[in-house]
C-alpha positions in Angstrom: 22.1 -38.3 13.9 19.5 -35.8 15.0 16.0 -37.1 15.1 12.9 -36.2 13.1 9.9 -34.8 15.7 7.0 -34.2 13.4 7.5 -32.9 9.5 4.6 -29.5 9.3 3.0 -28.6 5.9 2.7 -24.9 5.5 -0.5 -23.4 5.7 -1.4 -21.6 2.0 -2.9 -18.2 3.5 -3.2 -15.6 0.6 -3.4 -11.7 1.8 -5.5 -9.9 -1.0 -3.2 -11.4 -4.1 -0.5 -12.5 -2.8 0.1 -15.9 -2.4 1.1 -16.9 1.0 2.1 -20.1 2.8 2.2 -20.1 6.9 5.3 -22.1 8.1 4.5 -20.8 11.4 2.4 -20.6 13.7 0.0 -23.1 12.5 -2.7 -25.0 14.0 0.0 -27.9 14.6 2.9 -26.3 16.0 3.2 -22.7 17.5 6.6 -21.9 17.5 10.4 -23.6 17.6 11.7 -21.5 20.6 12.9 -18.9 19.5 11.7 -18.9 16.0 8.5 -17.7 16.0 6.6 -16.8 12.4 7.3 -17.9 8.6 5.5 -16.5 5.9 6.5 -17.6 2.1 5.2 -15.3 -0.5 5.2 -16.4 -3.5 6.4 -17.4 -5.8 4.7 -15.4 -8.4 4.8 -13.0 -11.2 3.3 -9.7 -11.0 1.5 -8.0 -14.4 2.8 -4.7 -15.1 1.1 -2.1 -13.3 0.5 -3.6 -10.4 -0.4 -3.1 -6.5 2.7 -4.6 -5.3 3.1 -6.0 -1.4 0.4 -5.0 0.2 1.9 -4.1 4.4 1.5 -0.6 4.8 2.6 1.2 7.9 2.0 -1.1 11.0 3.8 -1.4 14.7 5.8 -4.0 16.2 7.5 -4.9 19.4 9.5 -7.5 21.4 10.6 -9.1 18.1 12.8 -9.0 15.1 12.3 -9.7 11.5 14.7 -11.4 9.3 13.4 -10.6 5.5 14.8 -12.8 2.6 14.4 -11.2 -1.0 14.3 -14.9 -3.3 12.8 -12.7 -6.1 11.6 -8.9 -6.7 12.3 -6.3 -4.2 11.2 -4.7 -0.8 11.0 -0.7 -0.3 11.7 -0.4 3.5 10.6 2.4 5.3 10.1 3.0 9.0 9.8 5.8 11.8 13.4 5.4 12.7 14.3 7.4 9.8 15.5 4.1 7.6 14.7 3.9 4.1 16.3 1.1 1.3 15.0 -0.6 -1.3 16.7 -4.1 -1.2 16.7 -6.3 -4.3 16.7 -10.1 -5.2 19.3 -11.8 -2.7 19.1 -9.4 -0.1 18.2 -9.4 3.2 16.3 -7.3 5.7 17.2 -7.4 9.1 15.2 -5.5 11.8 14.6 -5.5 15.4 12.1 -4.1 16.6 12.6 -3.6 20.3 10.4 -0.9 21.9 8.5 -0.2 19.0 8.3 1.1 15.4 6.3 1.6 12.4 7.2 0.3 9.3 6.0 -0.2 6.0 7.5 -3.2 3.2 6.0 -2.4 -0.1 7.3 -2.9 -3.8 9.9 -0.2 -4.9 7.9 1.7 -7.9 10.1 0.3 -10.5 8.3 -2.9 -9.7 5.0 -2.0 -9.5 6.0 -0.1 -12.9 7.4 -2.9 -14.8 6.1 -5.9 -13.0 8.0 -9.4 -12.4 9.1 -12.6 -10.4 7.8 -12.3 -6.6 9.7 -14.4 -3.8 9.7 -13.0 -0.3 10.4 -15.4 2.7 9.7 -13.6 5.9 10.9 -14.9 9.5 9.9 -13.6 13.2 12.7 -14.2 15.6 12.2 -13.6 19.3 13.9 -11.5 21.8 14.5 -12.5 25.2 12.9 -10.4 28.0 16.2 -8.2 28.1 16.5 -6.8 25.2 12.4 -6.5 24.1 12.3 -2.8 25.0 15.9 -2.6 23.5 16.2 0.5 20.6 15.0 -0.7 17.6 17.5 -0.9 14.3 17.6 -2.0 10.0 19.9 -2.6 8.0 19.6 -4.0 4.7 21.6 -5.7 2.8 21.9 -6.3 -1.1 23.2 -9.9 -2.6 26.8 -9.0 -3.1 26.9 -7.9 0.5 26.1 -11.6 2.0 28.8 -14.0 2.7 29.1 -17.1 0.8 30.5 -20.7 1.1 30.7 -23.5 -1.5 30.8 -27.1 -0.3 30.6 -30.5 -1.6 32.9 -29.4 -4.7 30.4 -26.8 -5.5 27.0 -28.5 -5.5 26.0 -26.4 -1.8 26.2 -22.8 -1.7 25.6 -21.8 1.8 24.4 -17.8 2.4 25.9 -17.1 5.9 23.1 -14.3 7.0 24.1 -14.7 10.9 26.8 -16.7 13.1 29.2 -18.6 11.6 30.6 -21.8 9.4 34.0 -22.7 8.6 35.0 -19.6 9.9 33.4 -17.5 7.7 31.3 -14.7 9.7 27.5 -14.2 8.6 26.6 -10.8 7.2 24.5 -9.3 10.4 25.4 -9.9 13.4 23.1 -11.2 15.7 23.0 -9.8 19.6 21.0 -13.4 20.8 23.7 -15.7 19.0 21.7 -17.4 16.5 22.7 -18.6 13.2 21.0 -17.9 9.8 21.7 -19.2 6.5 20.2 -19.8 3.4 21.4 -23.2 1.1 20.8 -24.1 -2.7 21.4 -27.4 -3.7 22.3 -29.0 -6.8 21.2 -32.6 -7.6 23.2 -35.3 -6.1 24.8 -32.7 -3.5 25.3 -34.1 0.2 26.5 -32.1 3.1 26.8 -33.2 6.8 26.5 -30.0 8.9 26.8 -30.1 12.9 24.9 -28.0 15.2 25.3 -28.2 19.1 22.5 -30.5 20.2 20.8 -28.6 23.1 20.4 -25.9 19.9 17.0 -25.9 18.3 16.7 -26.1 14.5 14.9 -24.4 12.1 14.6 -26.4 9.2 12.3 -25.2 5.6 12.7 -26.0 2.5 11.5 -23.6 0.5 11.7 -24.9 -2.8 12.7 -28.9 -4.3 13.0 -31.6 -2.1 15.4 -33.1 0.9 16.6 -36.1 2.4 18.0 -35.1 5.7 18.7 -38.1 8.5 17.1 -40.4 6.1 14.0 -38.7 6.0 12.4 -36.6 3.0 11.2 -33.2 3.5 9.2 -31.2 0.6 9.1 -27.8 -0.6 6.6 -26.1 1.4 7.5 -28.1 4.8 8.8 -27.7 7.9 11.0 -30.1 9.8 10.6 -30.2 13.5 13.8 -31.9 15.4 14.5 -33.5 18.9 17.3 -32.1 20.7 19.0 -35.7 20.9 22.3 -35.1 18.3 24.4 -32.6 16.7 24.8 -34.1 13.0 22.3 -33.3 10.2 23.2 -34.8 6.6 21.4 -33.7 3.7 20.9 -35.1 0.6 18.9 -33.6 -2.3 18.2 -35.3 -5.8 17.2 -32.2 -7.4 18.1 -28.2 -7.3 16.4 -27.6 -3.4 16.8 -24.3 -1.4 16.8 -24.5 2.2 16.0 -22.2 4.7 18.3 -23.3 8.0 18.7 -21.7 11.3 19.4 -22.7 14.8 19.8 -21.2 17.8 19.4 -21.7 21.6 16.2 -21.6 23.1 15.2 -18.5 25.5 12.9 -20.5 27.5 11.1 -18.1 28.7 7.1 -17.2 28.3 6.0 -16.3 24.8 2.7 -14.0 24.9 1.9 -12.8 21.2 -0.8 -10.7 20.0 -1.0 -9.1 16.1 2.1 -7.6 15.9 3.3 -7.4 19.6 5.5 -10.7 21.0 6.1 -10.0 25.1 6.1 -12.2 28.1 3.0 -11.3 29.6 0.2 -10.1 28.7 -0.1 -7.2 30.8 3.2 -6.1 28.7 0.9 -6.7 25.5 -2.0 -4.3 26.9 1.3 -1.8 27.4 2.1 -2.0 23.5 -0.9 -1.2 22.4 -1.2 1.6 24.6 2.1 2.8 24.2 1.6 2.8 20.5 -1.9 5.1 20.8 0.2 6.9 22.7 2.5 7.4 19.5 5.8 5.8 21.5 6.3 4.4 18.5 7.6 7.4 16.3 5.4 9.2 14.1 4.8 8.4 10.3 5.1 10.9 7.8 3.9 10.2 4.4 
């Protein structure tokens, strides 16, 4: 079985009044190539009449965002010409490429009426490539995401990207790397393989694991060795897993606010280029 590196505790990092835990980067581990950024927001319940998500228009490059709706809703918008609200069970998938602006703020019916907040947000890399490649969304609601049910129905696996059992994941991804999101019941067990020069991305966002004999709490990250292809999971009570894995790029990682490039001369270039307004224009 695949080996246990280090288990990493997110870092709780609120932004204004939003509760936030930092998966990644923190000051323990930077990155699990090529999986690059975790925020967990929430969970929470908003009063009626509230602010809502707080990330107004901002710029990106070189990356792509993989947005997981747990609870409450995201109002996309960005200066591609893409608008969607996406509800509870969607997902968000965006690359940004050569540069955009987007904003992810609560839909007004929300903000109106108030409610359960869960948002997982992930920062996948792009190899050199494909970082000035066009930018893209697409959203996707629950109904619209793949499902399999294992272990006689106690695992429910949510095929976002790549594949299982032969079942295709609902975006596909152009750097090959597999997505998925997995509830538990108690007493469920599941043996998944992944090819063992693949990296894993292991979080459990909610309950507690047992995976390889060793326990991993909500809130925690699970670093692995690239030394089998077997992972078996256990959980003794309703646990939801984020799990992802994917071939590392190997290749320089040089990020800086919302830029991810190679070098950092290509850094000084995105800000420029976004001054320059390269990166669309943003009408309100």
């Amino acid at each position: 079985m695949r080996t246990i590196k280090k288990i990493h505790q997110a870092v709780y990092s609120p932004i204004d009044d939003l509760v936030t835990y930092r998966a990644l980067p923190t000051q323990y581990i930077d990155y699990i190539d090529p999986f690059l950024f975790l925020n967990h927001h929430g969970p929470q319940v908003y009063q009626a009449n509230n602010h809502g998500l707080p990330f107004g228009p901002h710029p990106h490059r070189g990356m792509e965002t993989v947005t997981f709706i747990l609870e409450g809703d995201i109002s996309h918008k960005d200066s591609s010409g893409h608008e969607s609200v996406i509800k509870a069970g969607g997902i968000q998938w965006m690359r940004a490429g050569r540069g955009l602006i987007h904003a992810e703020i609560s839909s007004d019916e929300f903000k109106q009426a108030g409610g359960p907040l869960e948002i997982l947000q992930l920062w996948v890399n792009l190899p050199a490539k494909l970082k000035m490649a066009d930018p893209f969304y697409i959203g996707k609601q629950k109904e619209e995401i793949p499902s399999l049910s294992l272990n006689e129905g106690k695992v429910t696996v949510n095929l976002i990207s790549g594949e299982m059992q032969n079942v295709q994941g609902a975006f596909e991804s152009s750097t090959g790397i597999f997505l998925s999101t997995v509830y538990f019941k108690p007493g469920a067990e599941v043996t998944i393989d992944i090819p063992a020069q693949h990296n894993v991305f292991f979080y459990v966002i909610s309950g507690e694991l047992n995976v390889n004999g060793t326990a991993v709490r909500s809130l925690h990250l699970a670093e692995f060795n690239n030394d089998d292809d077997k992972l078996t999971i256990t959980a003794a009570n309703d646990s939801i897993l984020l799990l992802g894995h994917a071939q590392p790029f190997n290749e320089p990682v040089v990020s800086q606010g919302p830029f991810v490039m190679n070098t950092q001369q290509e850094i000084m270039e995105a800000y420029q280029d976004y001054r320059m307004g390269k990166f669309g224009t943003w009408d309100e």
